[in-house]
N, CA, C and O atoms as a GROMACS GRO file, in nm:
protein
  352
    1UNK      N    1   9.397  10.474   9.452
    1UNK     CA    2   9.438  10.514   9.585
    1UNK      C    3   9.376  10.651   9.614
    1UNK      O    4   9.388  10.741   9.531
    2UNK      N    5   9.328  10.664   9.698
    2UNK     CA    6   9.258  10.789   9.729
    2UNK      C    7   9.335  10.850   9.871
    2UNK      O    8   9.413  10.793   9.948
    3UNK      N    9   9.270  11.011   9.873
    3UNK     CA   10   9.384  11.072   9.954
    3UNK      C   11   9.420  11.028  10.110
    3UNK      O   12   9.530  11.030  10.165
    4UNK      N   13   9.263  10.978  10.176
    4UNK     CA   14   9.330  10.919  10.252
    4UNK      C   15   9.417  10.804  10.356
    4UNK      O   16   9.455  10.799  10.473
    5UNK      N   17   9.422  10.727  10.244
    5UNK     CA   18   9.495  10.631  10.202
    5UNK      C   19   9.613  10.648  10.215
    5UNK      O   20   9.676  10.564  10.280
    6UNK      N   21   9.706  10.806  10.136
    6UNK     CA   22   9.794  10.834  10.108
    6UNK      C   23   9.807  10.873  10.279
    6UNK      O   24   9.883  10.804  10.347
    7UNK      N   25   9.728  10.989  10.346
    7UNK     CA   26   9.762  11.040  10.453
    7UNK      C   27   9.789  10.917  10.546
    7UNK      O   28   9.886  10.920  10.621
    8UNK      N   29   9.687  10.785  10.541
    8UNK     CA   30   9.739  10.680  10.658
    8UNK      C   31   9.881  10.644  10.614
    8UNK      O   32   9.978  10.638  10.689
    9UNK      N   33   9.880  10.622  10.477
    9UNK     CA   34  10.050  10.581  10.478
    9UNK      C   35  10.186  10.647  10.526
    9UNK      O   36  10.295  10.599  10.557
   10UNK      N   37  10.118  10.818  10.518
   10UNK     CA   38  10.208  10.849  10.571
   10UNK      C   39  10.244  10.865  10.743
   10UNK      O   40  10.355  10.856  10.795
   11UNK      N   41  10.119  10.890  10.807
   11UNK     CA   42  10.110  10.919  10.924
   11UNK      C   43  10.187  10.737  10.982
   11UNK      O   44  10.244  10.724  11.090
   12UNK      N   45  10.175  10.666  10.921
   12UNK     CA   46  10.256  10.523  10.964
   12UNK      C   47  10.396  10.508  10.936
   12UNK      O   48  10.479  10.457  11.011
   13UNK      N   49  10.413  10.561  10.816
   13UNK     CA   50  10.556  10.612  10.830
   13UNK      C   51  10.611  10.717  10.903
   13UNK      O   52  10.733  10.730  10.909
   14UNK      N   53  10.537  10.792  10.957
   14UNK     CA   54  10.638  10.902  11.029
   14UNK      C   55  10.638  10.839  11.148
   14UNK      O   56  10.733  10.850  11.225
   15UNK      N   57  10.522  10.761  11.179
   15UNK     CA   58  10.560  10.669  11.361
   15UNK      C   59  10.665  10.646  11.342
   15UNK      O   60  10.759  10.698  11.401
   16UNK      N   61  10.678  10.534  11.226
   16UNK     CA   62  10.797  10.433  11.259
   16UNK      C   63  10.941  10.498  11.229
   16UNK      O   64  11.044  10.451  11.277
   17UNK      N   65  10.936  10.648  11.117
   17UNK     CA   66  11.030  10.705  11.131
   17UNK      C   67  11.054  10.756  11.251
   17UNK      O   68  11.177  10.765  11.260
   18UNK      N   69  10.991  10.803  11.374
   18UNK     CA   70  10.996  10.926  11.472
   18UNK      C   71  11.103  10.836  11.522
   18UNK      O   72  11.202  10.900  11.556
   19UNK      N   73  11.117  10.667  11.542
   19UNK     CA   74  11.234  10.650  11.620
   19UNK      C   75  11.350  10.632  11.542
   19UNK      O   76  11.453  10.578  11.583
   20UNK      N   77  11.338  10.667  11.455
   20UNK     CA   78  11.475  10.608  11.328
   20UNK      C   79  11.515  10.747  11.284
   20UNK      O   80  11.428  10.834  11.290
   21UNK      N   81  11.679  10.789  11.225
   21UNK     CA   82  11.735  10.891  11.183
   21UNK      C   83  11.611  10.894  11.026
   21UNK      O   84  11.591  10.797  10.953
   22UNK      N   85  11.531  11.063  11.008
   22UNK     CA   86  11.472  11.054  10.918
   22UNK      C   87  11.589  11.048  10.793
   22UNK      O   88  11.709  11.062  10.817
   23UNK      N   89  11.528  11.023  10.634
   23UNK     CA   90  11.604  11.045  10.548
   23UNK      C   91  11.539  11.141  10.428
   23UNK      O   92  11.418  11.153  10.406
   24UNK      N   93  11.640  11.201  10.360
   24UNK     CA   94  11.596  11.338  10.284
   24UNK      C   95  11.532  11.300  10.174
   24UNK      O   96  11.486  11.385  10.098
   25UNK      N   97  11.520  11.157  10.147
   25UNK     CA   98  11.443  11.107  10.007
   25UNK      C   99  11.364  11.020  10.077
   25UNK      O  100  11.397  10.960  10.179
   26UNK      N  101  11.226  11.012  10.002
   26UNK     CA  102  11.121  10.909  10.053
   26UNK      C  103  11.107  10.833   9.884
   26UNK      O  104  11.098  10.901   9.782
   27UNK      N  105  11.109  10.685   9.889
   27UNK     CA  106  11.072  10.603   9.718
   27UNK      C  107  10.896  10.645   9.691
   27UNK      O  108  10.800  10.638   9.768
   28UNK      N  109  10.906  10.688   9.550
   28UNK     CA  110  10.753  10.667   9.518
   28UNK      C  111  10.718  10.599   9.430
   28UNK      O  112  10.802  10.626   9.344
   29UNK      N  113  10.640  10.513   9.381
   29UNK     CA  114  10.610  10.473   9.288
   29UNK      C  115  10.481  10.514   9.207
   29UNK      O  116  10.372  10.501   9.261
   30UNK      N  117  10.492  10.565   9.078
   30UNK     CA  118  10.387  10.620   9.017
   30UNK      C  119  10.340  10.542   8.844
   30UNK      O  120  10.416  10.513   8.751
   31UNK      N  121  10.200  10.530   8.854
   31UNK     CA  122  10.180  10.466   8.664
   31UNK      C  123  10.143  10.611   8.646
   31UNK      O  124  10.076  10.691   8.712
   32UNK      N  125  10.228  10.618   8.500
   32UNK     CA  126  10.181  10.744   8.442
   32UNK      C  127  10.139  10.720   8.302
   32UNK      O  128  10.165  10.605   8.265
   33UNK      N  129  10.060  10.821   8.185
   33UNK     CA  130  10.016  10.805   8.085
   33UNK      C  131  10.192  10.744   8.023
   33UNK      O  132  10.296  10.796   8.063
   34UNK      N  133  10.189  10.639   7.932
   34UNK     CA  134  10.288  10.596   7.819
   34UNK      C  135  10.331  10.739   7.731
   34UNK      O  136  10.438  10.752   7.671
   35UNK      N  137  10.246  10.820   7.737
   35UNK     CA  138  10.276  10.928   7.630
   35UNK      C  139  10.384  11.044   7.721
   35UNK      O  140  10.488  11.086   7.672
   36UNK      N  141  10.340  11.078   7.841
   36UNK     CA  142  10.447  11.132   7.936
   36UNK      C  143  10.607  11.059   7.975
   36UNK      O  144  10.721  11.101   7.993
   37UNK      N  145  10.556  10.963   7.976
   37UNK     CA  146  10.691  10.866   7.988
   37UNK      C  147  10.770  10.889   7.886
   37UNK      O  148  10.888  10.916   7.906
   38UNK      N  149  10.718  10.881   7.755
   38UNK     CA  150  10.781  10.864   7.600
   38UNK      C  151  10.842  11.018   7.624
   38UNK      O  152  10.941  11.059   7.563
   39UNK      N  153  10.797  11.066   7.685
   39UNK     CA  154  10.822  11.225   7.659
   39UNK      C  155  10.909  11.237   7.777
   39UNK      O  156  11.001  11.316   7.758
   40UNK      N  157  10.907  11.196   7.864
   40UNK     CA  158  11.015  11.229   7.958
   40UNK      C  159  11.166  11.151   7.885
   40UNK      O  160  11.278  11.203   7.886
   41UNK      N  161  11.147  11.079   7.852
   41UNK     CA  162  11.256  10.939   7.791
   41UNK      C  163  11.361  11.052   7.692
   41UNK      O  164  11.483  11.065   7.698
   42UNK      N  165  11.265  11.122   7.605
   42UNK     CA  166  11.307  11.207   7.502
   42UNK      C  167  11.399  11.311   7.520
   42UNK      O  168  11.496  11.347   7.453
   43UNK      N  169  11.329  11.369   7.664
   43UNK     CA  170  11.371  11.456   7.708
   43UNK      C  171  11.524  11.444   7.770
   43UNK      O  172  11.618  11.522   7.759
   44UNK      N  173  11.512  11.302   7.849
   44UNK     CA  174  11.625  11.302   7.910
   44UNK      C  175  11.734  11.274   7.833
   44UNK      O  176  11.839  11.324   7.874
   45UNK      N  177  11.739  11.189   7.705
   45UNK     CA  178  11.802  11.155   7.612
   45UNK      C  179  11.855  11.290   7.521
   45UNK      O  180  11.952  11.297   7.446
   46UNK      N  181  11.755  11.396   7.556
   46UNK     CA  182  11.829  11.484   7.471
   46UNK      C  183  11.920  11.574   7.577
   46UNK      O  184  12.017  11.639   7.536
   47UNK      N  185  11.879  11.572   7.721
   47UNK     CA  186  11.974  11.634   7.820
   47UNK      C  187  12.004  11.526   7.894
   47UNK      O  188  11.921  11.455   7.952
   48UNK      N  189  12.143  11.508   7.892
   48UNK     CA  190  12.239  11.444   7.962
   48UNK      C  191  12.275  11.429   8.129
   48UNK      O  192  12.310  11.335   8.200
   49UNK      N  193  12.246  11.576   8.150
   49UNK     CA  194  12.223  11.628   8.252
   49UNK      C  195  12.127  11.603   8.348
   49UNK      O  196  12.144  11.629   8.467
   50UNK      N  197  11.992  11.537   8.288
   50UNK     CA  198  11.915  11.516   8.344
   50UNK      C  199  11.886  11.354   8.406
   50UNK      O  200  11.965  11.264   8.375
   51UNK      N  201  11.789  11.331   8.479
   51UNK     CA  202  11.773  11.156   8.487
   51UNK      C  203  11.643  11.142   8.530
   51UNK      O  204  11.595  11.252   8.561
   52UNK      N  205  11.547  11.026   8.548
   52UNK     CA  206  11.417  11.070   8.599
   52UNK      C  207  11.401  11.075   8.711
   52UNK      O  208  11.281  11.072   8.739
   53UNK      N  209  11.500  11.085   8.838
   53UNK     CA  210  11.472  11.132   8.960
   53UNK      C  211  11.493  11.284   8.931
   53UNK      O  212  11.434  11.360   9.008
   54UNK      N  213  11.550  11.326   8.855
   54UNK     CA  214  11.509  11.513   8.864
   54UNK      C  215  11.440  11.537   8.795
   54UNK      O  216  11.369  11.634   8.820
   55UNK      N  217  11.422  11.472   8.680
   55UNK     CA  218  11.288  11.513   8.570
   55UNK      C  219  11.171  11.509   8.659
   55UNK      O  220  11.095  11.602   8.632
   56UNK      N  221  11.120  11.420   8.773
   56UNK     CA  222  11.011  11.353   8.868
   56UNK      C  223  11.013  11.486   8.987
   56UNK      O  224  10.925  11.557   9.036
   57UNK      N  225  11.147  11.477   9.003
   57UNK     CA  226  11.106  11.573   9.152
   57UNK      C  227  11.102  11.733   9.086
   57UNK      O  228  11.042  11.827   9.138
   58UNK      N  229  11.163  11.738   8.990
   58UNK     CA  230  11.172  11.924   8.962
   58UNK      C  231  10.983  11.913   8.893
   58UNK      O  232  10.916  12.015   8.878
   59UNK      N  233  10.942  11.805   8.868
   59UNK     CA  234  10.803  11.845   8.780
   59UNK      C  235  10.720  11.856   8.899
   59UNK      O  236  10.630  11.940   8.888
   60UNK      N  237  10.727  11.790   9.014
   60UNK     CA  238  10.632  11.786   9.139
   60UNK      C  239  10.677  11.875   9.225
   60UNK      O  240  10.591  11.906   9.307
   61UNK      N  241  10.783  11.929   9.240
   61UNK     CA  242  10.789  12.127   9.305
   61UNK      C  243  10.738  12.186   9.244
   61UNK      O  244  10.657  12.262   9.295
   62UNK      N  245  10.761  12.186   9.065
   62UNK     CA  246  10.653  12.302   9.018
   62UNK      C  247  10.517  12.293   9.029
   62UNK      O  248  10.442  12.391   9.025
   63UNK      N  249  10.474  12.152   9.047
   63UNK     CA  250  10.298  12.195   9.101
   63UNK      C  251  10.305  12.215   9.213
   63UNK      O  252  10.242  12.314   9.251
   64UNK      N  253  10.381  12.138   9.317
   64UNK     CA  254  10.324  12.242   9.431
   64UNK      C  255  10.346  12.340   9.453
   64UNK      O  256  10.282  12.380   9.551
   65UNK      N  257  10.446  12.453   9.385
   65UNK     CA  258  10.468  12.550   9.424
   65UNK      C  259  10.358  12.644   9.356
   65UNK      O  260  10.313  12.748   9.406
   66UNK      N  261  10.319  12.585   9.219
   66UNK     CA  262  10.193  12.629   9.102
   66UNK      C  263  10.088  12.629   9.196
   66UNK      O  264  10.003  12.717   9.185
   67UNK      N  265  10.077  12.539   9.295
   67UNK     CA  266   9.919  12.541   9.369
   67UNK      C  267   9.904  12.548   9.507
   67UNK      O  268   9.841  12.469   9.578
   68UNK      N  269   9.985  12.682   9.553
   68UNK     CA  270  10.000  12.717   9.676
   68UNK      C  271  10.135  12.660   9.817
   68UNK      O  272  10.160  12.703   9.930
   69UNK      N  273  10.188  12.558   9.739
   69UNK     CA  274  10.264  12.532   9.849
   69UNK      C  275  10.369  12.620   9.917
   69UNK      O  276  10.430  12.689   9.835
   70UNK      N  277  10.409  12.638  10.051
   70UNK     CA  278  10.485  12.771  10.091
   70UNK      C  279  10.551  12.680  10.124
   70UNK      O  280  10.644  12.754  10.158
   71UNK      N  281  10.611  12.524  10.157
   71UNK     CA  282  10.727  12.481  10.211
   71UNK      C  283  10.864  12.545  10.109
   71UNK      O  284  10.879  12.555   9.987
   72UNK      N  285  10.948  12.578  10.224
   72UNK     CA  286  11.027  12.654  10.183
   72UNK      C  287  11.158  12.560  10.069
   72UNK      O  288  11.214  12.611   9.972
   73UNK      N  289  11.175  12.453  10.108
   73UNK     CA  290  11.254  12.306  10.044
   73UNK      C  291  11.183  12.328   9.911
   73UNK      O  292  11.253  12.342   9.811
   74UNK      N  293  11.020  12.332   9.898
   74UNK     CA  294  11.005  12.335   9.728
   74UNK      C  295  10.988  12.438   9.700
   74UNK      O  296  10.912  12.452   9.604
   75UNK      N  297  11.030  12.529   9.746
   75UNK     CA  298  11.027  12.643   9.708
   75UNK      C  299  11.183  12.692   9.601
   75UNK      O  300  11.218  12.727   9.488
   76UNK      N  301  11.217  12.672   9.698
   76UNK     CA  302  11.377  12.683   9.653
   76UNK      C  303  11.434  12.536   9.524
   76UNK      O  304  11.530  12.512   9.450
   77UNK      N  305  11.303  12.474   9.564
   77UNK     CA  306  11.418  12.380   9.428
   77UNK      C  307  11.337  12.391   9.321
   77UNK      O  308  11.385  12.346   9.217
   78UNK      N  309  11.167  12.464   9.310
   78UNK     CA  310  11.138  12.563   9.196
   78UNK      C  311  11.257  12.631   9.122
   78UNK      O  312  11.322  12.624   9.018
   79UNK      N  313  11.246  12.712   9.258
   79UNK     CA  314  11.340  12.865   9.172
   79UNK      C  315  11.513  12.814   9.105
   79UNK      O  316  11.588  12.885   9.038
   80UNK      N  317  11.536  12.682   9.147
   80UNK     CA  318  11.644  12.615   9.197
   80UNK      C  319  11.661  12.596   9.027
   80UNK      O  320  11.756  12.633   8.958
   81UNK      N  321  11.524  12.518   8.976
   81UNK     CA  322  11.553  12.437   8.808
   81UNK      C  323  11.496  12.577   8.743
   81UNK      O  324  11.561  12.608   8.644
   82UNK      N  325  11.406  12.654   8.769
   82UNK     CA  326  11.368  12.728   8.685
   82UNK      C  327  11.519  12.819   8.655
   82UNK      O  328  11.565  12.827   8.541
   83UNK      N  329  11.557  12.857   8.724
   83UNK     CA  330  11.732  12.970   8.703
   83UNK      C  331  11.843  12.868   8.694
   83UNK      O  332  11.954  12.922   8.698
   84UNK      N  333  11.846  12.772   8.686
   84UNK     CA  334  11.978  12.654   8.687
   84UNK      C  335  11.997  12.707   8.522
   84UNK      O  336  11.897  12.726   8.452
   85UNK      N  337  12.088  12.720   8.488
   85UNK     CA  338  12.145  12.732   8.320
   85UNK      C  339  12.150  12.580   8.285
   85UNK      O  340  12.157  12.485   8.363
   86UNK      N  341  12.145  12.581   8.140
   86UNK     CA  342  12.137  12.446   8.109
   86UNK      C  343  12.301  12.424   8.092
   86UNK      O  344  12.376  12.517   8.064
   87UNK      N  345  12.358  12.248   8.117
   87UNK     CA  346  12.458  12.240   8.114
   87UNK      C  347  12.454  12.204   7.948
   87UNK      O  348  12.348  12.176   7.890
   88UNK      N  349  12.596  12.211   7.874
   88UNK     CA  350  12.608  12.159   7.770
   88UNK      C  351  12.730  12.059   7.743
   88UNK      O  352  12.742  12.004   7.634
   0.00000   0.00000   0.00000
């Protein structure tokens, strides 16, 4: 899939959203290396706390916030997991 691919998909979803109440989560579907997976699996298994919708979204604020992004939403949920104390 190339990027703009991604941009038609979205610019078609925001039509058909513009007449519908938007919603604060959009589904993604991603193949990732088996070795990241194994490692996310690990991870979450060893924090309880965690699940792979936050393992997924706290890893994709830190790149965009790592590679310039100023939206203020990932901004704040950077700073949000980086200072969160871990629960025990």
């Amino acid at each position: 899939m190339d990027r703009n691919h991604l941009e038609r998909c979205h610019d078609m979803g925001a039509a058909m959203n513009a007449t519908q109440t938007s919603s604060a989560y959009v589904s993604l579907e991603a193949e990732i290396p088996e070795v990241l997976y194994l490692g996310m699996k690990q991870f979450i298994g060893a924090h309880p706390s965690w699940d792979q919708y936050r393992v997924m979204s706290s890893a994709l604020a830190h790149f965009l916030f790592q590679n310039g992004c100023e939206e203020r939403s990932v901004i704040e949920r950077y700073l949000d997991d980086l200072f969160t104390r871990p629960e025990n």
